[in-house]
NUNUTOR-971375 format. One record per residue (C-alpha): residue in three letters; x, y, z. Coordinates in steps of 0.02 Angstrom, whole numbers, padded with zeros to 5 digits. Each point is the difference from the previous one (the first is absolute). Layout:
BEGIN
+------+--------+--------+--------+
| resn |     xx |     yy |     zz |
+------+--------+--------+--------+
|  ALA |      X |      Y |      Z |
...
+------+--------+--------+--------+
END
This chain:
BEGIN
+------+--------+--------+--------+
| resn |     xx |     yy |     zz |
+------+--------+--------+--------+
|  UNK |  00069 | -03846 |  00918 |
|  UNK | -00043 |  00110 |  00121 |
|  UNK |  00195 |  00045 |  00027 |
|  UNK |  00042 |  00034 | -00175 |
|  UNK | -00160 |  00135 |  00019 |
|  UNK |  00064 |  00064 |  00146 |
|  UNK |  00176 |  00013 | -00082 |
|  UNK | -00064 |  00088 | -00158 |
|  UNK | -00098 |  00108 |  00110 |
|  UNK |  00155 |  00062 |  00094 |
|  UNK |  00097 |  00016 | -00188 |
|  UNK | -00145 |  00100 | -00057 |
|  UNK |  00005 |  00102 |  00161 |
|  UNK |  00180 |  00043 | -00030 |
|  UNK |  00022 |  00053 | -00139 |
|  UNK | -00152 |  00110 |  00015 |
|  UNK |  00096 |  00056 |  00148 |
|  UNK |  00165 |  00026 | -00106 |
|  UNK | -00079 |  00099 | -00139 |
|  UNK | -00099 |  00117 |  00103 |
|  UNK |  00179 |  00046 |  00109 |
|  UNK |  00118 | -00015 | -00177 |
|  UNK | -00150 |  00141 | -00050 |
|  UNK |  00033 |  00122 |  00159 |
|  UNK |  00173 | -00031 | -00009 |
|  UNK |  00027 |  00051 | -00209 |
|  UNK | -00135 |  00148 |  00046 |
|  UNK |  00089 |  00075 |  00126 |
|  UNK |  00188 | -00047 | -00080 |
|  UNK | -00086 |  00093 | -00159 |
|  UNK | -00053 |  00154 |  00104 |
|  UNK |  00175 |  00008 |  00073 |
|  UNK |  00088 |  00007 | -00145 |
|  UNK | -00121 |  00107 | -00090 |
|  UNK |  00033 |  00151 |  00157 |
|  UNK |  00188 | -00029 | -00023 |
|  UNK | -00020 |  00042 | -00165 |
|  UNK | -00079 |  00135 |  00009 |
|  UNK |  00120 |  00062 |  00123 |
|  UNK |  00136 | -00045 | -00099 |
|  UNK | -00077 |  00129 | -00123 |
|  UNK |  00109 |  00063 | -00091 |
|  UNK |  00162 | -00137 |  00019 |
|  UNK |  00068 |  00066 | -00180 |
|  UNK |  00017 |  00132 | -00095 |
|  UNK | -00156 |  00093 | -00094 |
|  UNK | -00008 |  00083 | -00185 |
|  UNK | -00077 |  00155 |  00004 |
|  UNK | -00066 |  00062 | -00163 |
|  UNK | -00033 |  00176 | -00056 |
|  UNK | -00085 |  00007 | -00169 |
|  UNK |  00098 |  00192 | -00017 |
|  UNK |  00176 |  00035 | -00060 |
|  UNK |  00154 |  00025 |  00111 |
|  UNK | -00009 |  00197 |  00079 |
|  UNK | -00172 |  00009 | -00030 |
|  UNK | -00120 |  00065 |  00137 |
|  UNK | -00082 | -00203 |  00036 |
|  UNK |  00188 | -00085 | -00002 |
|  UNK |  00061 |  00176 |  00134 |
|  UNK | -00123 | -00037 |  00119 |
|  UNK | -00033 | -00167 | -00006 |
|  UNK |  00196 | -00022 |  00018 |
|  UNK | -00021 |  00106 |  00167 |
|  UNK | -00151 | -00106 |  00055 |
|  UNK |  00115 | -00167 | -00031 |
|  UNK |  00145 |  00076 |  00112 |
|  UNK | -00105 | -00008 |  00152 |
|  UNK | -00073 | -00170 | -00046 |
|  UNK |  00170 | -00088 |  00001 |
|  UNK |  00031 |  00096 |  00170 |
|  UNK | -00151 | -00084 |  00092 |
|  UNK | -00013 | -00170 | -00093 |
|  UNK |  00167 | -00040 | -00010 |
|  UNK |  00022 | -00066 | -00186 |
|  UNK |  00045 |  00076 | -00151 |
|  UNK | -00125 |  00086 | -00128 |
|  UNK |  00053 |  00002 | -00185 |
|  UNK | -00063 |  00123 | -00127 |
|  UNK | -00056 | -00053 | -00173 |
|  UNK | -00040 |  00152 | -00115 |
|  UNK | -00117 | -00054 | -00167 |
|  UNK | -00031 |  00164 | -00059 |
|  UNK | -00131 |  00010 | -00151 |
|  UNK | -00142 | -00026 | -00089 |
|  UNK | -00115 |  00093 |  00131 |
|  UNK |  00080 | -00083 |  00142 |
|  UNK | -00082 | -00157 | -00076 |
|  UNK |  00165 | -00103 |  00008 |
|  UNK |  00048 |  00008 |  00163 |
|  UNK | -00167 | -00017 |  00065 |
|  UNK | -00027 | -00154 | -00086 |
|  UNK |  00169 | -00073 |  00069 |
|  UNK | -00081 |  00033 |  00173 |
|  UNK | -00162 | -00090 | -00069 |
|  UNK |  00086 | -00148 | -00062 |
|  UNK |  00126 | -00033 |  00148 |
|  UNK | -00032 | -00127 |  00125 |
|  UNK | -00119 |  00046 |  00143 |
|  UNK |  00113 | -00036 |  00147 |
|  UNK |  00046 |  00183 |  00051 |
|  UNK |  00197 | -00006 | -00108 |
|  UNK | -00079 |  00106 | -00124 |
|  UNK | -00089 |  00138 |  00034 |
|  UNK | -00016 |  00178 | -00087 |
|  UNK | -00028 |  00182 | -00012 |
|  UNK | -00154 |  00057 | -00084 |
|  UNK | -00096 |  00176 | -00020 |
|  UNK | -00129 |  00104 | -00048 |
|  UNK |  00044 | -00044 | -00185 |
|  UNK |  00010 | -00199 |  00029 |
|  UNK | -00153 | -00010 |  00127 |
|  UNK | -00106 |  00148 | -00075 |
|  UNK |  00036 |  00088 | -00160 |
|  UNK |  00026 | -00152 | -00108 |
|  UNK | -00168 | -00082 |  00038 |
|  UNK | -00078 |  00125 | -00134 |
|  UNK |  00163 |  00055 | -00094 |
|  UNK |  00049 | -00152 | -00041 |
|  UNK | -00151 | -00134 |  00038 |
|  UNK |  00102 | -00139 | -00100 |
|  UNK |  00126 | -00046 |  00119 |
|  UNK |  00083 | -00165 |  00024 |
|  UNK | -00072 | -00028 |  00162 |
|  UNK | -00137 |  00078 |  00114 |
|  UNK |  00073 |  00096 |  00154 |
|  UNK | -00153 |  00001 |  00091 |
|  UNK | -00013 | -00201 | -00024 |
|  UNK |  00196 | -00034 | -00024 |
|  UNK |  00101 |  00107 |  00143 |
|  UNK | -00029 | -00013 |  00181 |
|  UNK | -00010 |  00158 |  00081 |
|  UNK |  00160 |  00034 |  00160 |
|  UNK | -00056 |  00189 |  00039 |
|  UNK |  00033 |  00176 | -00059 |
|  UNK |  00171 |  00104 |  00060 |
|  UNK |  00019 |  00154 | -00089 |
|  UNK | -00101 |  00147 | -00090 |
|  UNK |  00092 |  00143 | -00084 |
|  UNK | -00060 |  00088 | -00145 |
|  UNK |  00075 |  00095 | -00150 |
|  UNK |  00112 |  00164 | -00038 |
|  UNK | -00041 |  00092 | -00185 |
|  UNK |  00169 |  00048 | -00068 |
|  UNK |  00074 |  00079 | -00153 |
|  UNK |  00168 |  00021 | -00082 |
|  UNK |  00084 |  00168 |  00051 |
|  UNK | -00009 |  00048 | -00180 |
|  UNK | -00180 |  00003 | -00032 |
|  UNK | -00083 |  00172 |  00057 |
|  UNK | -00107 |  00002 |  00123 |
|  UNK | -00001 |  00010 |  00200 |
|  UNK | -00141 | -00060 |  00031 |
|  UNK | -00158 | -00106 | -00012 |
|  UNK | -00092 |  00136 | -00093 |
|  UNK |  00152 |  00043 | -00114 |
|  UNK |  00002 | -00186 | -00051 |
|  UNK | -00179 | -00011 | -00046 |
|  UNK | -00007 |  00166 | -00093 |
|  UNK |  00167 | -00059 | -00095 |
|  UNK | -00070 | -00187 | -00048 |
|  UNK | -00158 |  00077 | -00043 |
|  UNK |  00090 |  00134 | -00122 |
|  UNK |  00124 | -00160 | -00077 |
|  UNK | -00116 | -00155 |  00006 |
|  UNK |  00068 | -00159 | -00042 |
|  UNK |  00180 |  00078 |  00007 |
|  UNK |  00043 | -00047 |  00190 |
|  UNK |  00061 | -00178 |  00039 |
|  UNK | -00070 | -00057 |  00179 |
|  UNK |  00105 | -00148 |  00063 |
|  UNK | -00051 | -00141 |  00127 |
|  UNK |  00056 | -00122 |  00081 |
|  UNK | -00092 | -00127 | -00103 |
|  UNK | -00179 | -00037 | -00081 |
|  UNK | -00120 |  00005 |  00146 |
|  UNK |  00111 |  00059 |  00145 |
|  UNK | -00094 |  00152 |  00095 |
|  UNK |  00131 |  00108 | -00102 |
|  UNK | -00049 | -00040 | -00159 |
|  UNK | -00204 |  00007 |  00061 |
|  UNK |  00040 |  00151 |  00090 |
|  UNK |  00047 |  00076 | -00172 |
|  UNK | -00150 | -00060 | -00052 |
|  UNK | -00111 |  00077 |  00120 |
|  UNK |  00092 |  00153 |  00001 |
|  UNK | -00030 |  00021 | -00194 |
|  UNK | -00170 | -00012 |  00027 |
|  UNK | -00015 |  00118 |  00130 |
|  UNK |  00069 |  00120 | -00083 |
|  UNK | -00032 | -00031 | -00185 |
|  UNK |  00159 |  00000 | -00058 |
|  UNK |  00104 | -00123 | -00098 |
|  UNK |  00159 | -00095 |  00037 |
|  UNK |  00080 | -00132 | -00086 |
|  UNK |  00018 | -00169 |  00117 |
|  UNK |  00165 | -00076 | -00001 |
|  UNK |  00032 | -00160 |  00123 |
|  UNK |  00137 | -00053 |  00051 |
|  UNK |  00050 | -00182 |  00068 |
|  UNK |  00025 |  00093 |  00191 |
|  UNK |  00016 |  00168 |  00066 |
|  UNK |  00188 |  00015 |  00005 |
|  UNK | -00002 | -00010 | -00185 |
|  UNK | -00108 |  00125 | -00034 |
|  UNK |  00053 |  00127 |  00149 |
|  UNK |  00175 | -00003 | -00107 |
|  UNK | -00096 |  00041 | -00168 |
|  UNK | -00063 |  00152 |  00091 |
|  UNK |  00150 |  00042 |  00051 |
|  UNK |  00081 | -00039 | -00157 |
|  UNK | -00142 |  00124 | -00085 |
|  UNK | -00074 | -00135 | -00111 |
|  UNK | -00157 |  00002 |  00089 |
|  UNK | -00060 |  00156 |  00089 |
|  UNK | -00128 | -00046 |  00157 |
|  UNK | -00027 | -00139 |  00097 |
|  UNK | -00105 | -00067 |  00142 |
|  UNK |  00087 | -00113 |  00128 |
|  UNK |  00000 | -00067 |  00167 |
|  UNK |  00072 |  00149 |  00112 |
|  UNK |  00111 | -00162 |  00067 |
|  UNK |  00127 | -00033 | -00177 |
|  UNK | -00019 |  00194 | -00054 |
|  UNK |  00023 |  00105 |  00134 |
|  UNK |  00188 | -00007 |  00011 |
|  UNK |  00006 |  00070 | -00186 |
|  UNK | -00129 |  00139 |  00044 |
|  UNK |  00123 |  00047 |  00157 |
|  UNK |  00148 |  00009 | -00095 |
|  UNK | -00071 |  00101 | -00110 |
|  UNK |  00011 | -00103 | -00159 |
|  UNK | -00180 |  00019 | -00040 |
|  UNK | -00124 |  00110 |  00065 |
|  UNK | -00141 | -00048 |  00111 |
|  UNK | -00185 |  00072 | -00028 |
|  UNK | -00108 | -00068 |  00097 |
|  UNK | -00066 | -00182 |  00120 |
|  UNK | -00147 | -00100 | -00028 |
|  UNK | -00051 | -00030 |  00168 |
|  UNK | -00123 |  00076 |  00081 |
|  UNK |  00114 |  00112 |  00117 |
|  UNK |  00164 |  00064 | -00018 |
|  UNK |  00171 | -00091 |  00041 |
|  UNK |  00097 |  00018 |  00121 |
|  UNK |  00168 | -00022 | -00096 |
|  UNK | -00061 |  00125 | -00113 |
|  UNK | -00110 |  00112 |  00100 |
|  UNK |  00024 |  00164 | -00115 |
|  UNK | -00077 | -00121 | -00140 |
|  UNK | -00192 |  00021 | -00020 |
|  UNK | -00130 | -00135 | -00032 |
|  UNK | -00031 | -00012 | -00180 |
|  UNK | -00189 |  00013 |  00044 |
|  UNK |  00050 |  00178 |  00112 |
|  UNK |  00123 |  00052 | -00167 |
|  UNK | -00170 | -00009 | -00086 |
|  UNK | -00067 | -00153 | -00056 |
|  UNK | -00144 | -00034 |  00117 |
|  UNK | -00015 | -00171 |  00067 |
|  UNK |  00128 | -00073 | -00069 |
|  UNK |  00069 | -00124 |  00120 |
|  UNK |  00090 | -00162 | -00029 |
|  UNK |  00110 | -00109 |  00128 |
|  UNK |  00093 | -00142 |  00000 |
|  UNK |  00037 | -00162 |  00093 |
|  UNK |  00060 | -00160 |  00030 |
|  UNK |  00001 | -00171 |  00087 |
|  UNK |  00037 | -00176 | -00005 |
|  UNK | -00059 | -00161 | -00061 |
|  UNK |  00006 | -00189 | -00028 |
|  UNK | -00039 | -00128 | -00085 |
|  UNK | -00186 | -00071 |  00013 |
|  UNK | -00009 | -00136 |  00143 |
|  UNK |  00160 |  00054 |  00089 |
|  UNK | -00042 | -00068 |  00176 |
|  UNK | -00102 |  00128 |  00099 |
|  UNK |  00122 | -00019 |  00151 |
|  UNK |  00135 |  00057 | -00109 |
|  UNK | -00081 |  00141 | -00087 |
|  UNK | -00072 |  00064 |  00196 |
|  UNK |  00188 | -00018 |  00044 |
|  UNK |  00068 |  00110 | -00133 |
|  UNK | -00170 |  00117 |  00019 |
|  UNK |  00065 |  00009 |  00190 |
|  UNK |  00203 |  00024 | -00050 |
|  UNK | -00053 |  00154 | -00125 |
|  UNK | -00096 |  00105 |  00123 |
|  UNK |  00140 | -00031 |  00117 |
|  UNK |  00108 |  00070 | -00116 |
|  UNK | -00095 |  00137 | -00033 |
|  UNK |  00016 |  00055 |  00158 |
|  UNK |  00213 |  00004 | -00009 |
|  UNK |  00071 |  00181 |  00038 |
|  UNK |  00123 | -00026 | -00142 |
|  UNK | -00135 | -00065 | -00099 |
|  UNK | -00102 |  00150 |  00008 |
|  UNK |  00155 |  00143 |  00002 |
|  UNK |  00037 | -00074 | -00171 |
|  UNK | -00182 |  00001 | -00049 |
|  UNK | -00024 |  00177 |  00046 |
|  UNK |  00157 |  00053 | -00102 |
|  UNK | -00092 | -00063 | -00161 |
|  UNK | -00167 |  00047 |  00047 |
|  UNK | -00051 | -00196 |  00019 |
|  UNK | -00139 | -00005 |  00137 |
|  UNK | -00005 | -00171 |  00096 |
|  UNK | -00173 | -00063 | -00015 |
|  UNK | -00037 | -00173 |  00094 |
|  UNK | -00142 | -00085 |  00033 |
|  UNK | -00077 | -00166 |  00000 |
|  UNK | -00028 | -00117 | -00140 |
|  UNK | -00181 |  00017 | -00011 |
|  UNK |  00038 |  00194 | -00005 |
|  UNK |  00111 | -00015 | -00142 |
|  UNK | -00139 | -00102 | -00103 |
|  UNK | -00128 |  00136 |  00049 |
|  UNK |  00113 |  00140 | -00048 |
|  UNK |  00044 | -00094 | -00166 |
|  UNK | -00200 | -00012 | -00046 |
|  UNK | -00012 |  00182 |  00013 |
|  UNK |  00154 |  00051 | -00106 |
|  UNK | -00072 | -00109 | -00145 |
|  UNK | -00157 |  00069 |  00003 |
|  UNK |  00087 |  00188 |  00008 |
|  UNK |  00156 | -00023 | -00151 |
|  UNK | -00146 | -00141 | -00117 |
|  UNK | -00101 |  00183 | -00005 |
|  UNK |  00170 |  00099 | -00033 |
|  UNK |  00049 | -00109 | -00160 |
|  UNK | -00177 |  00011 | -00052 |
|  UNK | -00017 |  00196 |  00023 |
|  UNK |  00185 |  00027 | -00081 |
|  UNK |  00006 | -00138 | -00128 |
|  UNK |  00154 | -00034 |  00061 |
|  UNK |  00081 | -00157 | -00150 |
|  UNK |  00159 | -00099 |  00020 |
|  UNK |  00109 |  00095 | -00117 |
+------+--------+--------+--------+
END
């Protein structure tokens, strides 16, 4: 009797024994293989997707931003444009893709800011659906006419909208881009009136203005630059708050007379919600390395694209603010979807 106790005893013992060391052996197997995971980061190819059209200012630089990527991590980035509705439709791709760092996406000042009051019934919540990489560019807009119309000048365009209202077409890029609420602000700066006329991306409607079907436009200094050098349309005036150094004859539309009126633009990139945290760090990490690439930042400078940078937490800060700031712009212009 007392045998068969001691014998059960030992069993018990055991397989105590067994579990405890089949425990420490799966933990640390588990760890292992979660690192070389990690590291393996990224072992295939990953979709990139810009919610802009092809030639736009979004798919020009984030094309230029990709370049460097493949350089330093070694694997092949595709981009996926899904132009429209607001940028809705490609951001929602992003949304809806699987968390595991193969999908990830470019998103704005329209997707991340301008939207939350222009267009408060979205299909998803980018605050509560996107995970935030970090912000790498800021540009901001050039005002430019069709050669035809006449006036030189900030002040000639104002005084000639003001003496035909309602007659001058203002393209955009699209419904909500910082072209079309540029417009916007700009009108009501100024008092005058413009019609709105969006477009599904800024190469569509930069050839309209060229084309003389509409006659001004706001744009990303980025996709309409080029047509302003050439001297296919004319340029007036940038948003920003100083002048630019690819056009540095050009005056501030605030110095050309319109007090105050500043607008930029910007960019950055996202996830899905719950992508792994050592994943989104890593790509955080790969961006401002990029950012930092001499060819990176000659091709930049030639389309007046500033590299920006920063940590994640710096991007979600940022992104707080510029909600706050465009929310009160939409209000103040009552800016619609047209």
């Amino acid at each position: 009797m007392k045998t068969n106790t001691y014998r059960q005893a030992v069993w018990v013992a055991f397989r105590v024994a067994f579990r405890a060391a089949f425990c420490v052996a799966f933990t640390v197997a588990s760890a292992v293989c979660a690192t070389n995971a990690g590291a393996a980061y990224p072992d295939r190819p990953i979709r990139l997707v810009i919610s802009s059209a092809v030639g736009g200012s979004p798919d020009i630089v984030t094309r230029v931003l990709a370049l460097e990527l493949v350089k330093q991590m070694g694997q092949q980035i595709v981009i996926d444009n899904r132009p429209g509705a607001a940028q809705t439709i490609g951001t929602e791709m992003v949304v809806r893709a699987n968390p595991d760092g193969y999908t990830i996406g470019y998103a704005n000042v329209v997707t991340l800011a301008i939207n939350k009051t222009l267009l408060p019934k979205q299909p998803y919540d980018p605050d509560k659906d996107l995970a935030l990489i970090g912000q790498f560019l800021s540009t901001h807009n050039l005002l430019a006419v069709h050669p035809s119309l006449p006036v030189k000048n900030v002040r000639d365009l104002i005084d000639h909208a003001k003496r035909n209202p309602g007659k001058l077409l203002n393209a955009s890029g699209g419904n909500g881009t910082t072209g079309h609420l540029g417009g916007e602000l700009f009108k009501i700066m100024t008092g005058t009136q413009m019609v709105h006329v969006p477009y599904k991306g800024s190469p569509q409607g930069i050839q309209d203005l060229i084309a003389g079907q509409v006659q001004v436009m706001f744009d990303n200094l980025t996709s309409i630059s080029p047509s302003v050098k050439s001297g296919k349309l004319r340029g007036l005036g940038v948003s920003g708050p100083k002048r630019s150094p690819v056009f540095p004859d050009l005056p501030t539309i605030a110095e050309a007379g319109v007090a105050g009126y500043v607008t930029t633009a910007w960019g950055g990139l996202v996830a899905p919600l719950n992508t792994p945290r050592d994943i989104i760090n890593k790509l955080n990490a790969e961006t401002n390395r990029a950012l930092q690439s001499p060819q990176l930042k000659e091709r930049y400078a030639a389309i007046d694209a500033e590299p920006v940078g920063g940590s994640v937490a710096e991007f979600a800060a940022f992104v707080k603010a510029e909600a706050v700031k465009w929310g009160e712009v939409v209000k103040k212009s009552g800016a619609k979807l047209d």
